[in-house]
DOVEXLO-215459 format. One record per residue: residue in one letter; y, x, z of N, C-alpha, C in turn. Coordinates in steps of 0.001 Angstrom, whole numbers, padded with zeros to 6 digits, always signed. Each point is the difference from the previous one (the first is absolute). Layout:
# DOVEXLO-215459
AYXZYXZYXZ
...
//
This chain:
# DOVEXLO-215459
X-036033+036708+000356+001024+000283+000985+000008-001127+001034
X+000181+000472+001470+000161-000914+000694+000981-000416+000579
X+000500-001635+000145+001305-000265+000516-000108-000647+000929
X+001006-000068+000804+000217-000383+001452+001625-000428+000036
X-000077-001589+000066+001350-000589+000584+000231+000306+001081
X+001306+000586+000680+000359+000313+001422+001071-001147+000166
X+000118-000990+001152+000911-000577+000377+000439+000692+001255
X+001547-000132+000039+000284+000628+001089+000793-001149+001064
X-000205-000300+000652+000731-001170+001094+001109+000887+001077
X+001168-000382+000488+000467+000547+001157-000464-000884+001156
X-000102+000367+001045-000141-000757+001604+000614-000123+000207
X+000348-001022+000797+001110-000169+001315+000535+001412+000861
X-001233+000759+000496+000173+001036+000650+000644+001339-000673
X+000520-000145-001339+000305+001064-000736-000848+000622-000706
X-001186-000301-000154-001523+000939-000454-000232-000710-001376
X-001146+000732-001118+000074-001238-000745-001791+000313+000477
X-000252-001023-001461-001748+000102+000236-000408-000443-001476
X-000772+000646-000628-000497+000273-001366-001325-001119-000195
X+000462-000722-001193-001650-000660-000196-000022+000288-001095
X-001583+000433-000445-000409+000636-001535-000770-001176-000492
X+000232+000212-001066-001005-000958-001253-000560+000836-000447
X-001469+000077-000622-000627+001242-001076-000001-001299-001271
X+000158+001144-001120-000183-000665-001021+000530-001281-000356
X+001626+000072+000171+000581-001010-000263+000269-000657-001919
X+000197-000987+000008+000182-000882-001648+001131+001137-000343
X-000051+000294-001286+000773+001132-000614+001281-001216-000812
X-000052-000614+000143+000918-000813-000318+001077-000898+001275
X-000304+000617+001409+000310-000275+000930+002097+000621+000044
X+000423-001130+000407+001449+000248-000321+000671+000293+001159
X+001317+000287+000417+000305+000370+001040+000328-001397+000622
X+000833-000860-001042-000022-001454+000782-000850-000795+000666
X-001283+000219-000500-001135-000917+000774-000197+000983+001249
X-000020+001158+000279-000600+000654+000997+001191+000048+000589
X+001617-000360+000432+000799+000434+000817-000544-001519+000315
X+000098-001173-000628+000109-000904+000597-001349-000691+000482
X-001042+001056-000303-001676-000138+000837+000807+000751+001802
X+000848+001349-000709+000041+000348+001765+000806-000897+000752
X+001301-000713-000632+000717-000717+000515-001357-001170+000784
X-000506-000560-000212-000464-001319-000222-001176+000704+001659
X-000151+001052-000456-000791+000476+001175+000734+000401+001783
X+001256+000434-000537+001015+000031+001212+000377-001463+000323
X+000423-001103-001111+000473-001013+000851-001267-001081+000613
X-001100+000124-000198-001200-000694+000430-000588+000886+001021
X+000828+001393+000407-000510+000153+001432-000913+000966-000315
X-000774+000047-000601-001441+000385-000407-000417+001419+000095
X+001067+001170+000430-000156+001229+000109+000387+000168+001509
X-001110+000650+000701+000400-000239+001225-000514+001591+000667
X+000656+000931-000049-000284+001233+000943-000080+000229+001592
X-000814+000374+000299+000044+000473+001483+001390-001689+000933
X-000481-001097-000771+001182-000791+000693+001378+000166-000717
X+000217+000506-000840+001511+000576-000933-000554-000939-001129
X+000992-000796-000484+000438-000893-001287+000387+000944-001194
X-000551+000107-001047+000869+000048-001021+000942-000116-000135
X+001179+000562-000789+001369-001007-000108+000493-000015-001702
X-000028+001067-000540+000608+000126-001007-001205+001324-001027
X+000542-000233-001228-000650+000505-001110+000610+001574-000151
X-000700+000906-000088+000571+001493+000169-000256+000146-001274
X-000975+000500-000635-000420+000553-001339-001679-001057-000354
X+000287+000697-001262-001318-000052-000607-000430+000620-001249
X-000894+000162+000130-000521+001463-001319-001386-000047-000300
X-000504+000033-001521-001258+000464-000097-000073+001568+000426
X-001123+000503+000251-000410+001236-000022-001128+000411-000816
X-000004+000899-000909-001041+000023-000792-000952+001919+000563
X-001391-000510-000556-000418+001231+000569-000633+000309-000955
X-000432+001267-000758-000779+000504-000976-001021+000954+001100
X-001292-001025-000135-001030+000706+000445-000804+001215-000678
X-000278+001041+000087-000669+001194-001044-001471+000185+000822
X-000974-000203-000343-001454+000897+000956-000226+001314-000422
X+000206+000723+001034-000290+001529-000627-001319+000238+000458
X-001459-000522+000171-000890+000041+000400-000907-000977-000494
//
């Protein structure tokens, strides 16, 4: 099965903007990753079209069950 961390950031401008991880540590907690996004909004470091980050919206694994029918 495949997983995919979704972080979700809000903008300044009202918008948010999604960064994925594949295959994140399955032992990954919600505390280390709010305060990986925190740590990423207050160092600036997400920068859209000129729009800042500001605040932490969500975050979620997503899991996918791949099947090949071929």
């Amino acid at each position: 099965m495949k997983s995919t961390l979704k972080m979700i950031l809000n903008l300044e401008n009202g918008k948010t903007y999604t960064l994925d991880l594949v295959n994140p540590r399955a032992d990954l907690t919600k505390e280390e990753t709010v305060a990986f996004m925190n740590d990423l909004i207050t160092d600036k470091a997400i920068v859209v079209g000129g729009v800042l980050a500001v605040s932490v919206k969500k975050a979620y694994i997503q899991s996918v069950d791949e099947q090949s029918i071929a």
